[in-house]
C-alpha positions as CSV (number, residue, x, y, z in Angstrom):
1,X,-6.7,-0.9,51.3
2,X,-6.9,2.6,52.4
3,X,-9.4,5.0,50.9
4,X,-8.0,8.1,48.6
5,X,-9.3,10.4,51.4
6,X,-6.7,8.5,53.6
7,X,-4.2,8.6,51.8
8,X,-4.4,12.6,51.0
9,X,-4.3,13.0,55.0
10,X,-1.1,10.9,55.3
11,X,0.5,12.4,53.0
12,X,-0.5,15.9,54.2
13,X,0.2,15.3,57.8
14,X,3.9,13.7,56.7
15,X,4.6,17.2,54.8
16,X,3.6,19.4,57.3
17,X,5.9,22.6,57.6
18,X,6.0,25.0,60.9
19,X,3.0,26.0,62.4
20,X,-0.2,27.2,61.4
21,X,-2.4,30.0,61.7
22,X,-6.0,30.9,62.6
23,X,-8.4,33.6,61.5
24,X,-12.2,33.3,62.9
25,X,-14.1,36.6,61.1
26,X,-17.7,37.4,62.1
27,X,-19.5,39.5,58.7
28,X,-23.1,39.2,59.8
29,X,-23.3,43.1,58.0
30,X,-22.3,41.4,55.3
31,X,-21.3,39.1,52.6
32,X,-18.1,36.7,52.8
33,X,-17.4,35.7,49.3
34,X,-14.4,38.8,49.5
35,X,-13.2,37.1,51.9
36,X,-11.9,34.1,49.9
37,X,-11.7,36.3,46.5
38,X,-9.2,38.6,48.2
39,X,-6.9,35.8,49.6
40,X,-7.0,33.9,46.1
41,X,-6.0,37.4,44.0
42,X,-3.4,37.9,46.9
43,X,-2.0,34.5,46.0
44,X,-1.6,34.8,42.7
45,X,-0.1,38.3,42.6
46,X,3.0,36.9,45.0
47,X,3.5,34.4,42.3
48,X,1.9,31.4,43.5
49,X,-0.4,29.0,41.0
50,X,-3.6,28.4,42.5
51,X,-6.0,25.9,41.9
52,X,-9.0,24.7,44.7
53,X,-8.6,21.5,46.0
54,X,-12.2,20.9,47.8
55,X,-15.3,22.7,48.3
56,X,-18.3,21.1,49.9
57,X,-21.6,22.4,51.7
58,X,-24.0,21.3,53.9
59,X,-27.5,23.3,54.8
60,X,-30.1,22.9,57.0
61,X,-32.7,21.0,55.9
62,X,-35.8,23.6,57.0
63,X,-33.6,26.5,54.8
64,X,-35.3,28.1,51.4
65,X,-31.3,27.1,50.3
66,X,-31.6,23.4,51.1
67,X,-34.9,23.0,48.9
68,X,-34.0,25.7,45.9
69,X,-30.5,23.9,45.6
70,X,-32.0,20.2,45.9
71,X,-34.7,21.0,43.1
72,X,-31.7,22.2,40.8
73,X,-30.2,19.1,41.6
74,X,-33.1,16.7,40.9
75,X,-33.5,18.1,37.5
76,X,-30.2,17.4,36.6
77,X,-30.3,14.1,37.8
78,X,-33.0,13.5,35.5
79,X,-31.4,13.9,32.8
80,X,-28.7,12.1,34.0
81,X,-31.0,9.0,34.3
82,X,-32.0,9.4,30.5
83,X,-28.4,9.5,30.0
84,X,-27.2,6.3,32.0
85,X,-30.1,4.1,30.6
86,X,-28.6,4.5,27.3
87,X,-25.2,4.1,28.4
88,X,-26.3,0.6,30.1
89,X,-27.7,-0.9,27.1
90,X,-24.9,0.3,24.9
91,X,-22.4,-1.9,28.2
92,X,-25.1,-5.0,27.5
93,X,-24.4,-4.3,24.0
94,X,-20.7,-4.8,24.3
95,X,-20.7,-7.6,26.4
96,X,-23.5,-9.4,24.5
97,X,-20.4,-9.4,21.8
98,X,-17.1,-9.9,24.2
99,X,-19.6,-13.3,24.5
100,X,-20.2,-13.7,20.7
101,X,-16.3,-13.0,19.9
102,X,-15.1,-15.3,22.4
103,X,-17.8,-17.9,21.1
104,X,-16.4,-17.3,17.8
105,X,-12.7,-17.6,19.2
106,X,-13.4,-21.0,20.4
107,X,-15.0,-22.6,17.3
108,X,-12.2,-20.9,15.7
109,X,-9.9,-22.6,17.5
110,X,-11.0,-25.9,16.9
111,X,-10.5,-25.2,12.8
112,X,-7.1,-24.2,13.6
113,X,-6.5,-27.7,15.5
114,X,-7.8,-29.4,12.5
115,X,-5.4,-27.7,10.2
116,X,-2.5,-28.4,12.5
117,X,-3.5,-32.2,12.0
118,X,-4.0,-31.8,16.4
119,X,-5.7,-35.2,17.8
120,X,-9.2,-34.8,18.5
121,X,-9.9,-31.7,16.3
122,X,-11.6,-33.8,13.6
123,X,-13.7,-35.4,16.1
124,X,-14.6,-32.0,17.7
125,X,-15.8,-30.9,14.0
126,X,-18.1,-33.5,13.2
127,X,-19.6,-33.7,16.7
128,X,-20.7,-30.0,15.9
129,X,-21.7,-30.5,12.6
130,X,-24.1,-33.6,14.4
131,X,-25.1,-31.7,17.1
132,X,-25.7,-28.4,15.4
133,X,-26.4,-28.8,11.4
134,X,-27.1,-32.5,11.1
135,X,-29.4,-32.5,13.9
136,X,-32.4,-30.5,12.3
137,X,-33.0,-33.0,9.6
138,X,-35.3,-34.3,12.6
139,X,-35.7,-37.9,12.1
140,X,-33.0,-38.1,9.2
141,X,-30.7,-37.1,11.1
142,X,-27.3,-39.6,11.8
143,X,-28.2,-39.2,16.1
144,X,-32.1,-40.4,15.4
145,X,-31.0,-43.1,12.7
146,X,-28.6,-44.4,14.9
147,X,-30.2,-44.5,17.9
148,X,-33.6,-45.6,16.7
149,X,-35.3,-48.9,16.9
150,X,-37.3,-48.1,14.0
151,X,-34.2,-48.1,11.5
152,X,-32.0,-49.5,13.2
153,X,-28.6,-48.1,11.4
154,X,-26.6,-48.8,14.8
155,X,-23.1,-48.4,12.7
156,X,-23.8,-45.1,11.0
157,X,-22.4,-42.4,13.6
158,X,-19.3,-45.1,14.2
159,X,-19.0,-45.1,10.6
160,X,-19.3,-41.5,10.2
161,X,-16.4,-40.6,12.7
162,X,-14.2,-43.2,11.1
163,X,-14.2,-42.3,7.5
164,X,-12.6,-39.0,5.7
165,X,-13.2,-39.0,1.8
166,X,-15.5,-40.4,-0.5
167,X,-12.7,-43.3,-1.2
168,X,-12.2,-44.4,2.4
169,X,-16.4,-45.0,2.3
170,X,-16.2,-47.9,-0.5
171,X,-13.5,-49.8,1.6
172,X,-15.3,-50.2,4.8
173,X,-17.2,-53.2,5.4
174,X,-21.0,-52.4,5.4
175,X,-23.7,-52.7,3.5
176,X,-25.2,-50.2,0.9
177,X,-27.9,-48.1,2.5
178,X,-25.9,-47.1,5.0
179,X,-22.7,-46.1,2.6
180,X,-25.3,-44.1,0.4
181,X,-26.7,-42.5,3.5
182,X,-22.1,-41.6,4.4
183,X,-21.8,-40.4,0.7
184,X,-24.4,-37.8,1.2
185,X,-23.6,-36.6,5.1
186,X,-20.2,-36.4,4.1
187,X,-20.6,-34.3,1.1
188,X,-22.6,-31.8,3.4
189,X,-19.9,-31.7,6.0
190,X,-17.2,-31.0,4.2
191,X,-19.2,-28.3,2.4
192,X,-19.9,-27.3,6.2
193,X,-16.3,-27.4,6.6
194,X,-15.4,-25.2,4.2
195,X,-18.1,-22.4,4.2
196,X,-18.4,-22.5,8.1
197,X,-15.0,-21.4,8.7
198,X,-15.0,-18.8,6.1
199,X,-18.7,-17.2,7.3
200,X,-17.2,-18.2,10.9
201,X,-14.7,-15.5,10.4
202,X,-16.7,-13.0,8.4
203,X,-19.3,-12.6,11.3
204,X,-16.1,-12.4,13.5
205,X,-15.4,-9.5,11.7
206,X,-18.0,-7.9,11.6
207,X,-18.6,-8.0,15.4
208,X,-15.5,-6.9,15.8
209,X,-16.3,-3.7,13.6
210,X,-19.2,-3.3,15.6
211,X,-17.8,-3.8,19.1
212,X,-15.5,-0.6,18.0
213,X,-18.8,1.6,16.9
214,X,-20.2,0.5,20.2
215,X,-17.3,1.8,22.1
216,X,-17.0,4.5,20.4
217,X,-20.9,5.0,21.4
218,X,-19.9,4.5,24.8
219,X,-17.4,7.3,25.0
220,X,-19.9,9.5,23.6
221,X,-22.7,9.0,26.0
222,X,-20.4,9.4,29.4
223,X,-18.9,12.8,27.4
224,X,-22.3,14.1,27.8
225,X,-23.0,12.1,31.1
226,X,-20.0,13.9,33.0
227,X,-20.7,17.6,32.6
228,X,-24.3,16.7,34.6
229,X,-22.3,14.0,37.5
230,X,-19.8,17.0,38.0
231,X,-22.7,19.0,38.6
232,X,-24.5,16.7,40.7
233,X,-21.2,16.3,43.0
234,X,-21.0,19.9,42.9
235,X,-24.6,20.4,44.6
236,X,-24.5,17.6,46.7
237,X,-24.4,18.1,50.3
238,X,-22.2,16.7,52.8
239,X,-22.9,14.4,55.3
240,X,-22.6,15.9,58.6
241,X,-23.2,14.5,62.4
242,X,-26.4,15.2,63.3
243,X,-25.1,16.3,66.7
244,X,-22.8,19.3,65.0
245,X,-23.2,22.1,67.4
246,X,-22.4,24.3,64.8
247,X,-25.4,23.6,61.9
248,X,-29.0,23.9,63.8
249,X,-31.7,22.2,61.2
250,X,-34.1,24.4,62.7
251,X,-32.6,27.3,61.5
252,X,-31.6,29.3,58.1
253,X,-27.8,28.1,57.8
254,X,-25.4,26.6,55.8
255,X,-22.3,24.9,56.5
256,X,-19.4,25.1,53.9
257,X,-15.9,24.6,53.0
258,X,-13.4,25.0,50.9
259,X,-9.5,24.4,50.7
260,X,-7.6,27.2,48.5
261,X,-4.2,25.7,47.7
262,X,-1.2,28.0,46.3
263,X,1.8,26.2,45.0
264,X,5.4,26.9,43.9
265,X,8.1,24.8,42.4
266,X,11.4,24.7,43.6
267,X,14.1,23.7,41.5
268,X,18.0,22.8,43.3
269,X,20.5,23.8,41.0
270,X,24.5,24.4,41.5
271,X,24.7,27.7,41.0
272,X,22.0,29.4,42.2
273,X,20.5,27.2,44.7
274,X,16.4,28.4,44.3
275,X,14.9,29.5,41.5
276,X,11.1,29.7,40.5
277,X,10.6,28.1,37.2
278,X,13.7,28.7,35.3
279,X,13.0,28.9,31.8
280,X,15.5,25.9,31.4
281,X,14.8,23.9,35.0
282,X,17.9,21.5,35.7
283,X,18.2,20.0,38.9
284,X,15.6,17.9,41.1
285,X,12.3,19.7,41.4
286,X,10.2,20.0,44.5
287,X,6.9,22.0,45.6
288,X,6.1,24.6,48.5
289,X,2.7,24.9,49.0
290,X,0.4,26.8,51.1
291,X,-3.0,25.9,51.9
292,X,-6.2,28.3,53.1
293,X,-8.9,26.4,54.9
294,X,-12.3,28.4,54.7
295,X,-15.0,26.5,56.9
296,X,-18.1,28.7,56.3
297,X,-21.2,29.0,58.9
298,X,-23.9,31.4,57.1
299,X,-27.1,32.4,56.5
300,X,-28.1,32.7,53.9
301,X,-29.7,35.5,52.1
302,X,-31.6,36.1,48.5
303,X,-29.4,38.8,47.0
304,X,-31.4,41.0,43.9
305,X,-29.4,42.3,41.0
306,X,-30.6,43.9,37.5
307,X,-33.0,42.8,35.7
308,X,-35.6,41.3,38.3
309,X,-32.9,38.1,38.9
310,X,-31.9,37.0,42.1
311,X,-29.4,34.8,43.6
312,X,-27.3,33.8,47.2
313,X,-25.0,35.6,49.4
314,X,-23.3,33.8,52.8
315,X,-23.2,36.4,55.4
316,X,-22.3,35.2,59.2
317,X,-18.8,33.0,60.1
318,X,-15.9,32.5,58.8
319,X,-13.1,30.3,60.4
320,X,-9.8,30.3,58.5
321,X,-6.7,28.1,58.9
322,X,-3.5,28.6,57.0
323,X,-1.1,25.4,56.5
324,X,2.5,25.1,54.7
325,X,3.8,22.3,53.2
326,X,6.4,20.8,51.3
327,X,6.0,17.9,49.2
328,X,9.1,15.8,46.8
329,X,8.0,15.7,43.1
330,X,7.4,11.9,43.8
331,X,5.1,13.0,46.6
332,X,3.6,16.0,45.1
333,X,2.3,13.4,42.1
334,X,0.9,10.9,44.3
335,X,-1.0,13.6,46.4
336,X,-2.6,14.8,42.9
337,X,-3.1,11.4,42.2
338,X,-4.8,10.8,45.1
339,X,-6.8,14.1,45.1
340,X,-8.2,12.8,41.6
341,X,-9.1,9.5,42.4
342,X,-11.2,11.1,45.5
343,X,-12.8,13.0,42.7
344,X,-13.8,11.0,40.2
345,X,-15.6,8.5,42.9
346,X,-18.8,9.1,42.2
347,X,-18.1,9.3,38.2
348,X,-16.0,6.1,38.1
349,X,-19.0,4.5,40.3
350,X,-21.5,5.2,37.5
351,X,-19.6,5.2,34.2
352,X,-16.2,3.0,34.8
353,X,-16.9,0.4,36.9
354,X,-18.6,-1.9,34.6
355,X,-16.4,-1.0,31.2
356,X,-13.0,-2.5,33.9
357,X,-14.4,-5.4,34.7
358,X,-14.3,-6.3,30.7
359,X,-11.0,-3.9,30.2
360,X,-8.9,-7.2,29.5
361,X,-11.1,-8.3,27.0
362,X,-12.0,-5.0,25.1
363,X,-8.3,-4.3,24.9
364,X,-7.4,-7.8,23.6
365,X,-10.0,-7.5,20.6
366,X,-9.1,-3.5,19.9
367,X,-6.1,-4.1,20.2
368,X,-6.4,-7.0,17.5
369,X,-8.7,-4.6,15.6
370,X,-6.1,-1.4,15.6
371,X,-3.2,-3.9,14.7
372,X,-4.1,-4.2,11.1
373,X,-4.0,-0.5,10.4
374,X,-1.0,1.6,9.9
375,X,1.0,1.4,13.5
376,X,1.4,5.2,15.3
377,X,4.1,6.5,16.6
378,X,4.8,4.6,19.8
379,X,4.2,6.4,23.0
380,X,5.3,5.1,26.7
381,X,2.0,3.8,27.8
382,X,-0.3,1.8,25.2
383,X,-3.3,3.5,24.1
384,X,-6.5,1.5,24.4
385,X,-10.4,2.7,24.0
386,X,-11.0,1.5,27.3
387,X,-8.1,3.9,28.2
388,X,-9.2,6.6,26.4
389,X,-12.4,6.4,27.9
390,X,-11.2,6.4,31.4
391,X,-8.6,8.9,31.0
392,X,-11.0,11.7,29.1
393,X,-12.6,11.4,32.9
394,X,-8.8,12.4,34.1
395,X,-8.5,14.9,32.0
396,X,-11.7,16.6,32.5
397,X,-12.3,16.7,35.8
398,X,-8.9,16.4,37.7
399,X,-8.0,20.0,38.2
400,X,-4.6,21.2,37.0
401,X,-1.8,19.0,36.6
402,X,1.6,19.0,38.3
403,X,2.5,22.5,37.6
404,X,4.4,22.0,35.0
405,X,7.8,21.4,34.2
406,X,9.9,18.5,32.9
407,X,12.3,15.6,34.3
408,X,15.3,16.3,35.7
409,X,18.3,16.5,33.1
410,X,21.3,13.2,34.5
411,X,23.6,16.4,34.5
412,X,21.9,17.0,37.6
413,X,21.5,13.5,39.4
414,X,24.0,14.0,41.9
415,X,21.5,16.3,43.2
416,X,18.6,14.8,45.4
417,X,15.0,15.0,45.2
418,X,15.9,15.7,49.3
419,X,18.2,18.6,48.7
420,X,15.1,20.6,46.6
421,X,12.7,19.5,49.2
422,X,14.6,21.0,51.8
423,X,14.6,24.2,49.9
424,X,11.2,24.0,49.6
425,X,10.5,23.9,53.9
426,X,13.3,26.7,53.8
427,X,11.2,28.8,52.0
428,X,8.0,28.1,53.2
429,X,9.1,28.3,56.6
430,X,12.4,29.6,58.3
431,X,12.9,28.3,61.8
432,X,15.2,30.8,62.7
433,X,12.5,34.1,62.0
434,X,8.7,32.7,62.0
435,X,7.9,36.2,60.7
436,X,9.5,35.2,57.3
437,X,7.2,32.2,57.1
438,X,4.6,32.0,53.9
439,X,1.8,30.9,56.0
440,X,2.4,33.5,58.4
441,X,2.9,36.3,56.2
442,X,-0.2,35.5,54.1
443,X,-1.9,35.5,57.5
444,X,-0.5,39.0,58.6
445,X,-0.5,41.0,55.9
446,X,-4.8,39.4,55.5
447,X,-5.2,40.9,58.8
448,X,-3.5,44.4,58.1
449,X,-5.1,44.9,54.6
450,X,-8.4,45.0,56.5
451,X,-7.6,46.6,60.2
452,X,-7.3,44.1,62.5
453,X,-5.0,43.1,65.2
454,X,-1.4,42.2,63.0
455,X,2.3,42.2,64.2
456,X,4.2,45.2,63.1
């Protein structure tokens, strides 16, 4: 199975539009971050949504950035580990009672079988009631009389599995110690019988109750856990090859980059055949997006502001690469998917991963738990705690969603998802004047707003 980083590439690479574009800027004078401010403000004042797809850096290891960003990082992660050592024993917590419950569900079971009249559940009972009650009357017990040389009762478990009621015990053929010694086990068991089941499925219950608390718990912890995992993904530093021309360790540098994605949708419609987000969208939908890769080679320098404070700014390199695109609505949602998934790696490794390997069961017995109350309003997709849990992650940290809009009315089926793509390359790029391409004119107009070599 292919990794979400894969899959993203694919995807890309199948909805390429046109050619791209390349700006390399030297700023050792001065700082880049206008650089990718100016091209995001441009963005959105020609209409397009932004959001930023990636960002990653990577600094050498003898720089003063490398060790002030790593101690940031190691004090966060601290806390993290307070966090996560809590959120592991509540998980042993819940699983110590998926085992109780299902325990519970089996013994459980058994009663059920015995009401039923089922062959073999009577049997079941009183083995239990042997093995488990009867048993720690030590040598009084029916297994030690039974089995003993010393008494020497060898009928009385026989005679124990074969009689029901007190009535049955005066018609069977043996002698008077040992129906005395029946009279009394029976009596117990079938007080055992009775109250077992009953405190059986109180302490059920009860677990159950608790198992919701815990889970609750659970969602708690990782609410506070993922603010500090963003921020530890956030200051982590990628691993490049170690024979990168680009990034010398012995030097003051830092590698980084960071994809800038504007997006717009595109809506095919019978009368007017593109339109921008009508206020009442009504044929197929598709997106035209364009895509700014910054790949950053600075040095870094301390930058002092009011107030004694201090902080970083990248002067050096800056290699740009513009990209269009045009992606289906079917294809725009997998790519987001996708682009989540690759997200939330390192959160689902530390916070999900154990709560879906018990999903089944923690959705069987909250579901069992939720059934009893008043029933909501049903929605397409059940709603489970697990779910919940997993999907506060979603909602968190997976950027923006899918720009909006709704499905596509039936009025409009005739119209393909195909025809609105194909709008959607026609307005990102027109293969009969390259000049009116997005990508091109983004790159253009970059290069004329600040006096470099452009095309008229």
């Amino acid at each position: 199975m292919s990794s979400p980083s894969e899959e993203i590439k694919r995807i890309k690479e199948k909805n390429l539009v046109g050619p791209k574009y390349r700006i390399i800027y030297d700023a050792f004078g001065k700082t880049l971050e206008p650089v990718y401010f100016w091209l995001l403000d441009f963005l959105e004042k020609v209409g397009f949504e932004t959001e930023k797809v990636s960002e990653s850096m990577s600094p050498s290891v003898t720089s003063y950035f490398f060790g002030d960003m790593g101690a940031r990082r190691t004090q966060i992660e601290k806390r993290v580990s307070e966090i996560m050592a809590t959120v592991n024993t509540v998980v042993k917590s819940i699983v110590n009672l998926l085992y109780d419950l299902k325990q519970f569900d089996e013994r459980l079971a058994i009663y059920d079988d015995f009401k039923d009249e089922k062959k073999g559940a009577k049997e079941e009972l009183k083995r239990i009631w042997l093995d488990e009650v009867d048993i720690k009357k030590g040598t009084g017990s029916i297994h030690n009389l039974t089995t003993s040389e010393k008494y020497g009762f060898i009928t009385l478990r026989d005679a124990f599995f074969a009689v029901d009621t007190q009535e049955e015990i005066d018609k069977i053929d043996l002698n008077t110690r040992v129906k005395n010694i029946l009279r009394s086990r029976l009596k117990e068991y079938e007080k055992w019988l009775k109250e077992g089941e009953r405190e059986l499925r109180q302490r059920r219950n009860i677990e159950l109750t608790y198992l919701k608390s815990q889970v609750s718990s659970l969602k708690m912890y990782t609410e506070w856990a993922k603010p500090y995992l963003k921020a530890i993904k956030r200051l982590g530093f990628k691993d490049l090859e170690s024979n990168m021309p680009q990034l010398v360790m012995a030097f003051n540098q830092t590698w980084i980059e960071i994809t800038l994605r504007g997006y717009k949708e595109i809506y095919f419609e019978k009368d007017l055949p593109i339109r921008f987000k009508p206020k009442k969208p009504k044929g197929p939908k598709a997106y035209a997006v364009l895509e700014i890769e910054f790949k950053y080679r600075t040095a870094p320098i301390v930058v002092e502001s009011g107030g004694g404070r201090s902080g970083y700014g990248q002067t050096g390199n800056v290699d740009m690469t513009f990209r269009s695109y045009a992606f289906s609505e079917d294809e725009w949602e997998k790519l987001k998917e996708k682009e989540i998934e690759e997200d939330l790696e390192l959160i689902d490794a530390l916070t999900n991963e154990s709560i879906l390997a018990i999903k089944e069961d923690l959705d069987k017995y909250l579901g069992e738990l939720e059934s009893g109350k008043v029933k909501e309003e049903k929605s397409k997709e059940p709603r489970t705690f697990v779910g919940e849990i997993i999907q506060s992650f979603r909602e968190n940290y997976g950027g923006k969603g899918e720009g909006g809009g709704g499905r596509t009315f039936s009025l409009w089926g005739k119209f393909s998802s195909n025809q609105a793509k194909e709008l959607a390359k026609l307005f990102m790029h027109n293969p009969d004047n390259v000049d009116e391409s997005r990508a091109f004119l983004v790159y253009n107009i970059y290069k004329k707003a600040h006096r470099m070599l452009n095309k008229p």
